[in-house]
VMD Tcl script that draws the C-alpha trace (Angstrom):
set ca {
  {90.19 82.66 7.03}
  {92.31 79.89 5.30}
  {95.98 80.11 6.38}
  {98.42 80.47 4.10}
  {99.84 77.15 4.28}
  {96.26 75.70 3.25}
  {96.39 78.42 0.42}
  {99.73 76.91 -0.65}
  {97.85 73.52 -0.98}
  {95.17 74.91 -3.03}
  {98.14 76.26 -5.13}
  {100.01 73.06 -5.81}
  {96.44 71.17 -6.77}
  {96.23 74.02 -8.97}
  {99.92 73.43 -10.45}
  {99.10 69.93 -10.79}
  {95.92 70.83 -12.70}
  {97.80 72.89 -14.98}
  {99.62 70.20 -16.20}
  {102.94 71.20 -13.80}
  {105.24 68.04 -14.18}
  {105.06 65.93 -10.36}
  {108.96 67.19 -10.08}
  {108.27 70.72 -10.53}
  {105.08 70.33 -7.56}
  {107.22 68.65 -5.03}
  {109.96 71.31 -5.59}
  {107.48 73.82 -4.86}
  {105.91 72.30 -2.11}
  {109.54 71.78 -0.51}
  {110.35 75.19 -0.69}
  {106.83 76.62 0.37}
  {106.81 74.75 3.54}
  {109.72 76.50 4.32}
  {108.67 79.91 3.45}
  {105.59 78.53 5.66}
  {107.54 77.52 8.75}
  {109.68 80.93 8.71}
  {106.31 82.91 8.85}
  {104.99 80.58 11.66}
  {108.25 81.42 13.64}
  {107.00 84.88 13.04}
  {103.68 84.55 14.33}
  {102.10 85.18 10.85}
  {99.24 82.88 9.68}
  {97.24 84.80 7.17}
  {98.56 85.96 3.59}
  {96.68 89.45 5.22}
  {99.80 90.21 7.36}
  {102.60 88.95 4.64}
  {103.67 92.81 3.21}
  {106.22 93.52 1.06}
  {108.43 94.34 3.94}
  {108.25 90.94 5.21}
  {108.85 89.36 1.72}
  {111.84 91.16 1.77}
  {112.63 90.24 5.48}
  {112.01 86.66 3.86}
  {114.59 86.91 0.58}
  {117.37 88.23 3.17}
  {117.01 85.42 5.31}
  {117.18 83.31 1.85}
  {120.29 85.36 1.07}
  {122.43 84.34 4.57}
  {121.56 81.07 4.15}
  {124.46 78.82 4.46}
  {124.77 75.12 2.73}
  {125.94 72.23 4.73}
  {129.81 72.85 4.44}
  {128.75 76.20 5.58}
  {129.59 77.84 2.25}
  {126.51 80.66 0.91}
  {123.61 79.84 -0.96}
  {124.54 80.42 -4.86}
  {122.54 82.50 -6.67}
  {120.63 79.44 -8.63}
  {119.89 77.78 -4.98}
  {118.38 81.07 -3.85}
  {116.27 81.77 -6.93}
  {114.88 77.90 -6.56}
  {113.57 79.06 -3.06}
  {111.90 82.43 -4.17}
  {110.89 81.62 -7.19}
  {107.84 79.39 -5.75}
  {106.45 82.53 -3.22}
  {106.67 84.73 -5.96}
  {104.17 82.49 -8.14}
  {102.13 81.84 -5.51}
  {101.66 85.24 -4.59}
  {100.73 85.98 -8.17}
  {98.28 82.76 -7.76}
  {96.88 84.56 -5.01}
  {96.07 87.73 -7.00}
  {94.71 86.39 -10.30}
  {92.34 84.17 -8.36}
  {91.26 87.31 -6.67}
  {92.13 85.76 -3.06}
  {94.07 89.06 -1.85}
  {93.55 92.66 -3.32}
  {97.32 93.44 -4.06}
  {100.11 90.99 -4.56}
  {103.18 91.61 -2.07}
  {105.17 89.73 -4.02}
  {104.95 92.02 -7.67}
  {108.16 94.23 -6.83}
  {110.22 91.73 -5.10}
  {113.66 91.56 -6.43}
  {115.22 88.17 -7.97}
  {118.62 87.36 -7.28}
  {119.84 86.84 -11.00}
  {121.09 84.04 -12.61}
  {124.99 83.39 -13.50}
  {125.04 82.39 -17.21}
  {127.66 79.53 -17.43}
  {129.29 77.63 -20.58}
  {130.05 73.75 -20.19}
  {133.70 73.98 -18.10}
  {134.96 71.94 -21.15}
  {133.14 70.24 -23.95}
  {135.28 67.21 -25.24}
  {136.63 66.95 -29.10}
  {135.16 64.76 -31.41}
  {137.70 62.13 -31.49}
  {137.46 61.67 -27.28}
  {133.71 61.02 -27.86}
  {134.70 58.60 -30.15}
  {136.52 56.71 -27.82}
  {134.17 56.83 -25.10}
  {131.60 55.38 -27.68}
  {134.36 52.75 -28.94}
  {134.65 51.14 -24.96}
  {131.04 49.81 -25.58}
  {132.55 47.57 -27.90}
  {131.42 43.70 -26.53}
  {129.06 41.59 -27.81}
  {126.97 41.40 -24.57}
  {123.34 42.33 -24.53}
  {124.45 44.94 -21.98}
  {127.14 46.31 -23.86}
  {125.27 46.47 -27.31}
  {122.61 48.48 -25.06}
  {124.73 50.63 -23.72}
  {126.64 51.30 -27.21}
  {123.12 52.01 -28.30}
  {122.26 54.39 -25.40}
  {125.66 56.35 -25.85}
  {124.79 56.76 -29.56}
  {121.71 57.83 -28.89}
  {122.65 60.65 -26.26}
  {125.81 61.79 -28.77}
  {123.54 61.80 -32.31}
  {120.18 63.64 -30.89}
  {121.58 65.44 -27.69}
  {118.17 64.72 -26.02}
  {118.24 64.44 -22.14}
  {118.55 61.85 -19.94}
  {114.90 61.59 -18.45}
  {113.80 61.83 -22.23}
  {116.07 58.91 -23.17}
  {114.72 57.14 -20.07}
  {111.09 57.60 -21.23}
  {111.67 56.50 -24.92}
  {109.34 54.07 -25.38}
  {109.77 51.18 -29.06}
  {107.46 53.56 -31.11}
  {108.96 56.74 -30.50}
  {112.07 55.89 -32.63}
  {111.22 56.05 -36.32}
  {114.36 54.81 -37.75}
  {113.43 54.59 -41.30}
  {112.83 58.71 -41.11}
  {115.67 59.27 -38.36}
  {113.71 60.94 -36.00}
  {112.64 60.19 -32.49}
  {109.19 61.66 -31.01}
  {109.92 63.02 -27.66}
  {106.92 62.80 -25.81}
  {106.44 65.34 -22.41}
  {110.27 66.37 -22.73}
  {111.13 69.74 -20.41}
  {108.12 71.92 -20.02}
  {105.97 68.62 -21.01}
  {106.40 69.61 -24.05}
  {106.29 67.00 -26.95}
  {108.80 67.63 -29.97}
  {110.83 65.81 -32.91}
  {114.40 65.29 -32.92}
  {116.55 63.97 -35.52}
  {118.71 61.16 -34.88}
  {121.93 59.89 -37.28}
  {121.83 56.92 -39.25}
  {124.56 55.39 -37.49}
  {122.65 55.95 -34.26}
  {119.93 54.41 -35.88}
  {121.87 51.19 -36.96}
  {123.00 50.57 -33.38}
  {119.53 51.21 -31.94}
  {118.43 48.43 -34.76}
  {121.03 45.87 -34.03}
  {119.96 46.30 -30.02}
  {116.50 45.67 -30.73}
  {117.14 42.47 -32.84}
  {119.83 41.11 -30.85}
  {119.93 42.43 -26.96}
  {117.20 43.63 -25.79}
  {114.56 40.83 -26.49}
  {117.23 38.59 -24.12}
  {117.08 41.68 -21.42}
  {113.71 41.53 -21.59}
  {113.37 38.17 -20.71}
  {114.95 38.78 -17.55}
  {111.90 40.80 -16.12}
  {109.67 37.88 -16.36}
  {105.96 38.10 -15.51}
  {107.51 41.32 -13.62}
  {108.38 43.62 -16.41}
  {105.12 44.57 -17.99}
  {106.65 48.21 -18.34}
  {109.55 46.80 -20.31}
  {107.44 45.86 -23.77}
  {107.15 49.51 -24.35}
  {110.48 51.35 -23.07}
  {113.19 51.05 -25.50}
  {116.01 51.06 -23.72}
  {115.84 48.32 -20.52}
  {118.46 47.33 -17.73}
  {119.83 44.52 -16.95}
  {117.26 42.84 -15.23}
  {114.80 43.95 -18.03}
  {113.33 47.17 -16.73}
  {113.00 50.67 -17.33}
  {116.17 52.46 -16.07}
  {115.86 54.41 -12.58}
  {117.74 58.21 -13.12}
  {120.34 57.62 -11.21}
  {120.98 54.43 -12.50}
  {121.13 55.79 -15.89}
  {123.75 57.96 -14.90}
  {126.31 55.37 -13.34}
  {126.21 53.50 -16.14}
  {127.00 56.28 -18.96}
  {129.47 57.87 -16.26}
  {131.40 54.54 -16.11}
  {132.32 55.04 -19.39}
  {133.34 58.45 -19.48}
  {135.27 57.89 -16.41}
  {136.96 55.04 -18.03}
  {137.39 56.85 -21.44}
  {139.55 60.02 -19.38}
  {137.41 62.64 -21.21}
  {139.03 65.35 -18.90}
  {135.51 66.12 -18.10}
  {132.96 65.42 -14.83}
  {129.56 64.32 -16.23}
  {127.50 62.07 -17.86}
  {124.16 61.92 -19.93}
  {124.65 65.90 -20.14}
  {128.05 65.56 -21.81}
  {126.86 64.03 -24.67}
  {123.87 66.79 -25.06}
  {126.54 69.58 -24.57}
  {129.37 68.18 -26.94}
  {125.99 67.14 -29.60}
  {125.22 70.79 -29.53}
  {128.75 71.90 -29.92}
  {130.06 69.44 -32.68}
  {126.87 70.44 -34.94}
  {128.23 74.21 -34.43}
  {131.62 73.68 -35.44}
  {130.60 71.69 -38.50}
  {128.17 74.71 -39.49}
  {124.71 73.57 -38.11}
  {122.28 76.69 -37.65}
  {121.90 77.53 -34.22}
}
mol new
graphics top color blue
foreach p $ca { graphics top sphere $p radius 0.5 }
foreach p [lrange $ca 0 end-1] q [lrange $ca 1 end] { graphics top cylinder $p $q radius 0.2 }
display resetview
């Protein structure tokens, strides 16, 4: 009989078959080998001796968990690690690999529902977009890139993945292709947005992209490039628009999510449709 850490491998091929994003697998895999090595430490092997009482043995050993300043799981961080058993008990079932799912009753910790902690006014984005005001390649980038974030509110893994063709600045609208849930979608974008994206194309980027040399084959498709002519790494991404709402004193912690969050907010207050 397979055990059920080979199980949970047949259930992340299956994830990835199902069009799961790679981030969503590894999360899963990271928190099913733990739920795997706190079985083992049991002496359990088999999905045949994980009950319900042991699934709940399991989320209260979740629920004393302590972080690394030795402060209690939140809520969120506990979800995250029972959220992947669950599913893969109910993985289990449908593909008829064990006769009743454990897992079916088990309670979920439930989620805090949190605003922004502050959401900046109109005229402090307007000054965190105004510090991008050099001539430098990098600067008109990055002038483009805040624009960008503030006018369509789309994440940051979505800007990073924008590739020349997905903005259609004569229409104002940028194609977001596999955005959260790999889901493709349209979102408007403003025409001043639009001009800044235009004037980076014509007069930045093409000198970025020389940068990458022979090295950069990536870079003739994404829009928006670093310094050294490639497509931008997350984190990366993040310094850089962080720099300048450090530097702008927004009064708030955050980067690429700001924008989305005051975007959303703004479009509200001026009597958008939610």
């Amino acid at each position: 009989m397979a055990t059920v850490s080979q199980l949970a491998e047949r259930y992340l091929v299956w994830l990835g078959q199902m069009n799961y994003s790679p981030r969503t697998v590894e999360a899963r895999r990271y928190y099913l080998r733990a739920f795997c090595e706190w079985l083992a430490d049991l002496g359990l092997e088999t999905v045949d001796e994980v009950s319900e009482g042991v699934l709940d043995a399991y989320r209260r050993h979740v629920s004393q968990r302590r972080r690394w300043d030795d402060q209690p799981l939140s809520f969120r961080s506990q979800r995250n690690r029972l959220v992947p058993v669950k599913s893969f008990f109910r993985w289990l079932r449908q593909s008829r690999l064990i006769a009743v799912n454990p897992a079916s009753e088990m309670p979920m910790p439930r989620m805090e529902k949190r605003l922004p902690r502050s959401v900046p006014a109109v005229d402090s984005v307007e000054r965190c977009l105004a510090l991008a005001s050099g001539e430098t390649p990098s600067t008109l980038r990055d002038r483009a890139m805040l624009e960008t974030f503030y006018s369509s509110g789309i994440r940051r893994l979505e800007l990073a993945n924008l590739t020349i063709g997905d903005a259609d600045l004569s229409r104002g609208m940028l194609a977001i292709r596999k955005g959260k849930g790999s889901k493709d979608r349209f979102v408007p974008i403003g025409k001043r947005a639009g001009d800044w994206i235009s004037r980076y194309l014509a007069e930045s980027r093409p000198e970025l992209a020389a940068k990458a040399g022979e090295s950069g084959a990536l870079q003739d498709r994404t829009l928006f490039i670093n310094d050294r002519g490639l497509p931008w790494s997350l984190s990366r991404l993040s310094e850089r628009v962080g720099k300048y709402v450090k530097a702008s004193s927004l009064g708030s912690q955050g980067g690429c999510h700001l924008f989305r969050h005051a975007c959303a907010t703004h479009m509200l207050e001026n009597g958008a449709d939610i």
